[in-house]
N, C-alpha and C positions, 0 to 999 in steps of 0.2 A: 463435386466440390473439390478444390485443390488447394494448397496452404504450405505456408513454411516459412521458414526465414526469409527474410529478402537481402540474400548474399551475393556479391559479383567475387569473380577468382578463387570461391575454395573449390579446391580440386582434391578428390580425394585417390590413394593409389588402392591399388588393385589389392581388395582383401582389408583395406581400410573400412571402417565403418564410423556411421557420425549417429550416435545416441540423441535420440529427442523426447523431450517428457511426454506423456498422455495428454488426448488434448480430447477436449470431451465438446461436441456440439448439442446443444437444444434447441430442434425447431418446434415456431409456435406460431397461432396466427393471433394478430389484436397488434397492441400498441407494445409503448415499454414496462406498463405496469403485466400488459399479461407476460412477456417473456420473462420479465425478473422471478416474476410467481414460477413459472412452469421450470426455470432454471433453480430454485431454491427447492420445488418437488422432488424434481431428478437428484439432484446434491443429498436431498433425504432423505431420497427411497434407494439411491444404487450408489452413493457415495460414502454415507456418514456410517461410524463405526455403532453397531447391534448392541445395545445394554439391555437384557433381559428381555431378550425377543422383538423389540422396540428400536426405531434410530433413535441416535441422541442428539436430542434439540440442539442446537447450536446456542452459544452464552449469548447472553444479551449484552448489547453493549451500547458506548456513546462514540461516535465518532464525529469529528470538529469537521470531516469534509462537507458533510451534511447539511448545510443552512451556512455555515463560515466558510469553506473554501479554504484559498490560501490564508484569510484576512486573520490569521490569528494572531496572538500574542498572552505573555502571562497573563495579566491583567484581564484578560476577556477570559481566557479560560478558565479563571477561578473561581471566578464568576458561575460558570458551568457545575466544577465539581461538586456542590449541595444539592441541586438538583438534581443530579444523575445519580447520586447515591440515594436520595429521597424516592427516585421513581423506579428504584430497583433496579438499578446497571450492575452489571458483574464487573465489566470490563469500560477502561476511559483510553478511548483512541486517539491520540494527534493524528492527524493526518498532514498531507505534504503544507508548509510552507513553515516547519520547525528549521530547517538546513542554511545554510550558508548558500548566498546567490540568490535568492529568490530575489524579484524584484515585484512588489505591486499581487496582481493577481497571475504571474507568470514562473510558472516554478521549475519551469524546463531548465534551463540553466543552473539550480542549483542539483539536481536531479544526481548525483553521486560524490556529494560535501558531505557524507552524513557523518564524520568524526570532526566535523564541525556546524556546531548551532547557530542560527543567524543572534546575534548577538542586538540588532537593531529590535527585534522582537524578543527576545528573553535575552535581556539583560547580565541576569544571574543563571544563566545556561537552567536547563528542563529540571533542573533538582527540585524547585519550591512547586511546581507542578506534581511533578510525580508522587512525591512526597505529601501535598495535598490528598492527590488521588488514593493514595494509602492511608490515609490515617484515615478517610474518609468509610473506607472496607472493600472501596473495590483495588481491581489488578490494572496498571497502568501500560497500554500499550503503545508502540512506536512505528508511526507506518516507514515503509523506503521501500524504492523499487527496486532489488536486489538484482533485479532480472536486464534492469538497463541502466544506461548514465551517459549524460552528455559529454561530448571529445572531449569539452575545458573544463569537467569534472577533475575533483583531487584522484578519484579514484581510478578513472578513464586515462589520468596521465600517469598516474603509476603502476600502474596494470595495464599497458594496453593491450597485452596478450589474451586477457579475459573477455576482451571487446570485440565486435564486427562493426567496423563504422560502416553504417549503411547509406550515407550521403546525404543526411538531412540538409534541407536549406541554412537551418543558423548550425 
């Protein structure tokens, strides 16, 4: 198995080195329910941090990718928050289609707006959200791909030093 960035032109000089985070593989055989299982084993038998001899269970949580997708908005989500506090959530996730750029079900383009909220969907920017989410008792979380962002992202044109454009089609 081979793996790595898909970079054209870095060239590194002699006694340069290029740091890359841990990348952990789990194989398995079956469909996707048995790899996600067998990839949440390993995560909790040789990832997650020992509380009293024991891994620690990972929080429970809701997350809006789940069954909505991009499709969110306040109004649908608050909808969510009694319920997920009812069935014992720790944690209430947004997931991708909070940002600016998102269009429909297609969230690639917004994909490094994140100091800007699509406004077409929460109106009153993620405060009456979150703010639900807490009064309600659980802890409110915010997904973004830290890890990437498209060219005509705000973040991609201000930073493009942070970036490897790898040549995507759009």
């Amino acid at each position: 198995i081979m793996g790595g960035p898909v970079v054209s032109g870095l060239m590194l000089q002699p006694g340069e080195e290029l740091e890359l985070p841990p990348v952990h593989l789990v194989f398995f055989e079956g469909g996707q329910e048995a790899g996600s299982n067998a990839f949440r084993r390993y995560v909790l038998e040789n990832i997650s941090p020992m509380v009293d001899g024991r891994p620690l269970p990972p929080p429970v949580h809701y997350n809006s990718w789940y069954g909505l997708g991009t499709e969110v908005n306040e109004e649908l989500l608050m909808r969510q928050v009694k319920p997920s506090a009812e069935m014992g959530m720790e944690f209430f996730v947004l997931d991708a289609g909070w940002f600016a750029g998102v269009v429909g079900t297609d969230f690639a383009r917004g994909v490094g707006n994140w100091r800007r909220v699509n406004g077409d969907r929460f109106p009153r920017g993620l405060e009456p959200v979150s703010e639900s989410v807490r009064q309600s008792g659980m802890k409110f979380g915010l997904w973004f791909a830290f890890e990437n962002a498209h060219r005509t992202s705000d973040i991609a044109r201000q930073h493009p030093e942070w970036f490897w454009d790898i040549g995507s089609a759009d």
